[in-house]
Every structure is written in C-alpha cells, then in structure tokens.
Backbone as JSON, one array per atom type, in Angstrom:
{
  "sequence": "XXXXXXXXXXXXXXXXXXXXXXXXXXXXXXXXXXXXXXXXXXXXXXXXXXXXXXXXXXXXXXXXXXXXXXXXXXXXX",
  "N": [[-16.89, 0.45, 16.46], [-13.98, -0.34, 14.5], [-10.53, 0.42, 14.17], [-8.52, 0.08, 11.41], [-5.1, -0.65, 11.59], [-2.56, -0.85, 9.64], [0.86, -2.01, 8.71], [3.0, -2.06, 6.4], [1.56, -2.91, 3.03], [0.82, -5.21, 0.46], [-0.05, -3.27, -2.16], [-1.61, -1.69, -5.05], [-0.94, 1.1, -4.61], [1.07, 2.84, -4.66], [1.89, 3.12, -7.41], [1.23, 5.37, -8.54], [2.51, 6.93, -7.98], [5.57, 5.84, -8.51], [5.95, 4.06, -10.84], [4.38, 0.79, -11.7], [6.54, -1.15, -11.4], [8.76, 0.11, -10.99], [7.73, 0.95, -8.04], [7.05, -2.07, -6.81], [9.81, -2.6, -6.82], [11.0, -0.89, -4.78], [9.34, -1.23, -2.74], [8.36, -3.63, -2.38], [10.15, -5.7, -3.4], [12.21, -7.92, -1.95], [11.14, -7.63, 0.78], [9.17, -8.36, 3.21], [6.06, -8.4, 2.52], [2.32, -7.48, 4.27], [-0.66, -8.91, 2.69], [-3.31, -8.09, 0.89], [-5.33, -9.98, 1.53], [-4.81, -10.62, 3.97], [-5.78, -8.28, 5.97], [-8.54, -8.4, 4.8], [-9.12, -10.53, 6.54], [-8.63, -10.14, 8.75], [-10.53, -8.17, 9.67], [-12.95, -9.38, 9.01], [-12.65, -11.38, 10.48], [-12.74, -9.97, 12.93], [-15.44, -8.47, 12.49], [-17.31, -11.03, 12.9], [-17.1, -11.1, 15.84], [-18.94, -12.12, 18.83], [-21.47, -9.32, 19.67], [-21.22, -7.76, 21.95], [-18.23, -7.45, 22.61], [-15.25, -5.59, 21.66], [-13.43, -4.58, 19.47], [-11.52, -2.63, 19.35], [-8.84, -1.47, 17.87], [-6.75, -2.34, 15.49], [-3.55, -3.19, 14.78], [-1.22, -4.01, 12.95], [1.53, -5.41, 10.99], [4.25, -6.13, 8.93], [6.37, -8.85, 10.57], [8.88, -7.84, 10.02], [9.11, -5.52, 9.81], [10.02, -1.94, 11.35], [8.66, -1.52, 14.68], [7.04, 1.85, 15.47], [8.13, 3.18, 13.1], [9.07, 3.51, 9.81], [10.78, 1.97, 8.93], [12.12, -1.15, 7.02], [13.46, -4.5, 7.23], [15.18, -6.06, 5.36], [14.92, -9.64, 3.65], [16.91, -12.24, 4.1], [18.4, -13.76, 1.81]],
  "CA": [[-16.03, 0.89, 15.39], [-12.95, -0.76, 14.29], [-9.66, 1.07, 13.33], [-7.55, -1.08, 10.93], [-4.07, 0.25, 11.24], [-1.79, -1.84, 9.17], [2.21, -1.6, 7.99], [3.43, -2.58, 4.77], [0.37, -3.81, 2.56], [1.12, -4.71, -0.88], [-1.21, -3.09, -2.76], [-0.97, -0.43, -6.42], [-1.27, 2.96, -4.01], [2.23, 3.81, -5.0], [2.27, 2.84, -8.51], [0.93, 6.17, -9.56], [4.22, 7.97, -7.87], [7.17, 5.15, -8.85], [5.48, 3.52, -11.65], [4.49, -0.25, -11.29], [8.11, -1.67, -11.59], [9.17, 1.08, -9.58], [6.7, 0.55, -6.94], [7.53, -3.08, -6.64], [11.41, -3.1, -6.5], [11.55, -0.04, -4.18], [9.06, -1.11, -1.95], [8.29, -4.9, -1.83], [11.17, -6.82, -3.38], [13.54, -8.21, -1.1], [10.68, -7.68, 1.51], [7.98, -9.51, 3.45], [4.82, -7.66, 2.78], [1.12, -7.97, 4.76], [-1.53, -9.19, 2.11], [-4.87, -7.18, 1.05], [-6.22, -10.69, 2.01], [-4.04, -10.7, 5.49], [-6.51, -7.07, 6.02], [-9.46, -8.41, 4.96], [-9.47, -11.84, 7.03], [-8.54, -9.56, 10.17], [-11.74, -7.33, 9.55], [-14.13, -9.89, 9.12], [-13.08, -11.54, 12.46], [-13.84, -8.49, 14.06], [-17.01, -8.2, 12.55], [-18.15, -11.91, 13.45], [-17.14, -11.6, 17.15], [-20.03, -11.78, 19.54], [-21.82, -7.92, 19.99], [-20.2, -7.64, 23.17], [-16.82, -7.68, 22.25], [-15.39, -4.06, 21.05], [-12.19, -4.09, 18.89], [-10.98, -0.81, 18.55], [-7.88, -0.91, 17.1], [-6.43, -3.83, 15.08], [-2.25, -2.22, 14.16], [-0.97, -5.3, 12.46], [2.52, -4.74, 10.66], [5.61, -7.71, 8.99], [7.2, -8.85, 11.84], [10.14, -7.29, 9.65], [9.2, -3.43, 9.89], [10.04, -2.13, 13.11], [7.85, -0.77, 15.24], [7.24, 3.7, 15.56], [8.71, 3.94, 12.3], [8.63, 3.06, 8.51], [11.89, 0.87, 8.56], [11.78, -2.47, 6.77], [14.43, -5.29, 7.41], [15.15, -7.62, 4.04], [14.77, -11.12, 3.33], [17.79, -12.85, 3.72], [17.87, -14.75, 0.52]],
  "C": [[-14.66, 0.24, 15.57], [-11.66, 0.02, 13.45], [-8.92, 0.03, 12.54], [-6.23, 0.2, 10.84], [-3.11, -0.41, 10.85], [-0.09, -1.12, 8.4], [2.07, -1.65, 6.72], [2.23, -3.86, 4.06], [0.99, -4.06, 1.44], [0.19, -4.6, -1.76], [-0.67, -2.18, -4.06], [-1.33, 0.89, -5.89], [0.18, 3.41, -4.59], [2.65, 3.5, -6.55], [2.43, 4.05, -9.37], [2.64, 7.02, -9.61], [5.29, 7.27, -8.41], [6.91, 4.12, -10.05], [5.12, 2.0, -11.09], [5.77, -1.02, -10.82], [8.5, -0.99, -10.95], [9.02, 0.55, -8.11], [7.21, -0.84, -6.17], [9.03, -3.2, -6.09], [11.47, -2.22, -5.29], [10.63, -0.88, -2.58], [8.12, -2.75, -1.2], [9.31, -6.16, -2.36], [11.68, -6.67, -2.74], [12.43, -7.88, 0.63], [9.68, -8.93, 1.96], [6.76, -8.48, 3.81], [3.53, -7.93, 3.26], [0.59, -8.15, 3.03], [-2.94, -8.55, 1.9], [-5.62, -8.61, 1.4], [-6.04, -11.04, 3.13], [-5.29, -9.72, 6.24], [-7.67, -7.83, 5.75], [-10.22, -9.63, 5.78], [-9.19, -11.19, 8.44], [-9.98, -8.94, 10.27], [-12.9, -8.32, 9.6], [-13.7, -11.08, 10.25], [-13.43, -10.67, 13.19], [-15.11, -8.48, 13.57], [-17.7, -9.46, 13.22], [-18.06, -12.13, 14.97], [-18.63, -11.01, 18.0], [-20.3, -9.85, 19.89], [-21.1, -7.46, 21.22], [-18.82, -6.78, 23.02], [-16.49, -6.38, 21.61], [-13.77, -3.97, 20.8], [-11.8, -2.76, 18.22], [-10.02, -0.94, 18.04], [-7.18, -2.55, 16.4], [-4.61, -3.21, 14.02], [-1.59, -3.33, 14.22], [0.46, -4.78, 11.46], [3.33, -6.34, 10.17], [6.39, -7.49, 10.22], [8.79, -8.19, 11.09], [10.08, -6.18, 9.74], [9.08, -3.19, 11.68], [9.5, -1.26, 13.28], [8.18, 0.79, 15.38], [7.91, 3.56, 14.3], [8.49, 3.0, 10.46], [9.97, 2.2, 7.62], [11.58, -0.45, 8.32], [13.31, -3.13, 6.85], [14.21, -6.09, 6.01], [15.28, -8.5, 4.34], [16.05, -11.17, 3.26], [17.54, -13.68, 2.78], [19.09, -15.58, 0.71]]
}
C-alpha cells in the first residue's frame, strides 16, 4: 500500500467554497502549484517498481510551501 500525501495540488476541490475565480486567485496565483499530472506520474512509479520494493509513503509538496504547515511563499515576479 502506498500513501500519496501531497501539498498544494491544483485541482477544482475548492471551487465549490471560493468560486472558480476565487479559488484560483486565493489559492494558486502568484504561486507554484504541484500538478494532478506531477501525482499521477509519482503513483505509477510506485506501482511499476519491482514487487519487492514497498513505498509507503510518497509526501511530495512545492519546494515553496513550508514544511508542518500550510504556508505558501510567492513567485517573485
């Protein structure tokens, strides 16, 4: 079994609470967000590694959110 435990994805989970446009400005402009294809290219290396091999936890995050907590650093533009 593999946990995926990932930071900042950008995905539409918060669209329903801040609307789309919401969603977006509050919580990935001016950021550097992981990819739902960043997540699914981690997962299917874990699945193709030899039986052996036993990835339990895979806690992947932008090197801009800092670690223990749900702080993001901006893009210098």
């Amino acid at each position: 079994m593999t946990e995926l435990v990932p930071g900042r994805v950008e995905t539409n989970l918060y669209r329903t609470a801040l609307g789309k446009e919401g969603a977006k400005k509050k919580l990935y402009d001016d950021y550097e967000a992981i990819q739902p294809e960043h997540m699914a290219r981690l997962l299917r290396t874990a699945l193709e590694l030899t039986d052996f091999v036993d990835v339990t936890r895979l806690e992947v995050m932008p090197t801009g959110q800092v670690v223990g907590g749900a702080q993001m650093s901006k893009l210098s533009r």
